[in-house]
N, C-alpha and C positions, 0 to 999 in steps of 0.2 A: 446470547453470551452475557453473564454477570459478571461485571466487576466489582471486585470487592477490596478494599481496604482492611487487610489485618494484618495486627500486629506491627503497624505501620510501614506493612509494605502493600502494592497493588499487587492484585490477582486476576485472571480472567477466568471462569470456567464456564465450558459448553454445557449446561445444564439447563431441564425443565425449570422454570422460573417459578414454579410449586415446590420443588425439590427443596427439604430443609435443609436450613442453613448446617446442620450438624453434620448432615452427608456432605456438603460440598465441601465443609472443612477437611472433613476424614478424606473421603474418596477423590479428591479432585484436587486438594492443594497438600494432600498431607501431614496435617497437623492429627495425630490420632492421642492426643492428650484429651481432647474431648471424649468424653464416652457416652454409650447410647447404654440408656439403663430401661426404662419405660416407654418411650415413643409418643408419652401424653404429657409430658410436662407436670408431671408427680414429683420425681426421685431426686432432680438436682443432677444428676451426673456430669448432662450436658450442659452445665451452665458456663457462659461465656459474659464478656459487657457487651453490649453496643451501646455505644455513646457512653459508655460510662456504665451504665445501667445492666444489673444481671439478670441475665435472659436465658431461660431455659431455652433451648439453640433446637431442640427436636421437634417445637413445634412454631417456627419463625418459617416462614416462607423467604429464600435466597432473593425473591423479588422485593423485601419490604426494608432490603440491606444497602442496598445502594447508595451510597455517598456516605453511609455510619463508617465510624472508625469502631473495630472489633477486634476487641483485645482475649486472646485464648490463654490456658496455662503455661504454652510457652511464650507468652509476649511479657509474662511478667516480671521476670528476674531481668537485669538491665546488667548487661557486660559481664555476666556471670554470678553476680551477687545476689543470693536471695532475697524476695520482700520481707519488712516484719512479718508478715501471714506465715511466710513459706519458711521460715527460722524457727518461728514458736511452734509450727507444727513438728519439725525435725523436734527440737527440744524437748519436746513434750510427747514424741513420742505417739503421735497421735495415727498413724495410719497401722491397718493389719494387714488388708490383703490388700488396700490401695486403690479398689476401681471409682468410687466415689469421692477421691482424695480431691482429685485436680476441680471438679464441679463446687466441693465446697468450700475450697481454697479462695474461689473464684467468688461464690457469695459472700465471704466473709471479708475479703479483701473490700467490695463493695458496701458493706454494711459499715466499716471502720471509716470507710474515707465521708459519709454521710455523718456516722454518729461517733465518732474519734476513742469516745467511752465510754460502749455502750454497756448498758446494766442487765441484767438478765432478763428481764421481761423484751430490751429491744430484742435480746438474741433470739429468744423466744418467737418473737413477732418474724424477724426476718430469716432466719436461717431454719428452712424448713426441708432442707435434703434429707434423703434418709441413707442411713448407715448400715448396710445390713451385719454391720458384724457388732455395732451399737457401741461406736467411741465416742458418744456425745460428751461424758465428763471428761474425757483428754480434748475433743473440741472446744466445750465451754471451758477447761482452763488457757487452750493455746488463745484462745479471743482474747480473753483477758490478759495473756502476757503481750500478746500484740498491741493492744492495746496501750500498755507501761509502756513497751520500748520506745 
């Protein structure tokens, strides 16, 4: 049985303790804002924090979570209000079809709370999801208006 910490509630689920953390979120506790894009830790989709930190979630083994606090795309907006992240992307206009939204939302929100104003080379360096429908310059501007706000 894992218990897990997200979104700052407890969970238990009866899972293989190889079982990634991404399944157990989707299939076991129902959070399915995460998405399975790759299965390797490429795409970004599934990216989540633990501890803080953004973690490609498809290939974390549920046994290596225990006692982390794991924050997913719905743990972020607080009493309904969206993050800076989750505003400048509305604003900006930045999703098409959305399946890679909540993953990059999620590394970007990370990357800003590290580097509060970062420059295009951090962006470069850490937001390395991919988009298949390729809204990286409505990305790189929503980061940068997040960034101002």
């Amino acid at each position: 049985m894992a218990s897990l910490n997200v979104n700052g509630k407890t969970f238990q689920a009866d899972v293989d303790p190889r079982t990634p953390l991404l399944w157990v979120l989707r299939d076991s506790i129902g959070l399915t804002g995460t998405k399975y894009g790759c299965g390797i830790a490429q795409c970004g989709a599934c990216t989540v924090h633990i501890d803080g930190v953004a973690t490609r979630s498809c290939s974390v083994p549920v046994s290596s979570v225990g006692g982390k606090q794991i924050t997913t795309i719905e743990g972020l907006a607080q009493n309904g209000v969206l993050t800076k992240v989750q505003k400048a992307w509305v604003d900006n206009d930045v999703p098409q079809c959305g399946y890679c939204q909540s993953g990059m939302i999620m590394a970007v929100s990370a990357l800003l709370k590290s580097k509060p104003k970062p420059t295009d080379a951090d962006i470069n360096a850490a937001i390395t999801n991919i988009c298949r429908c390729g809204t990286y310059q409505q990305v790189r501007e929503a980061i940068h208006a997040a960034a101002k706000a």
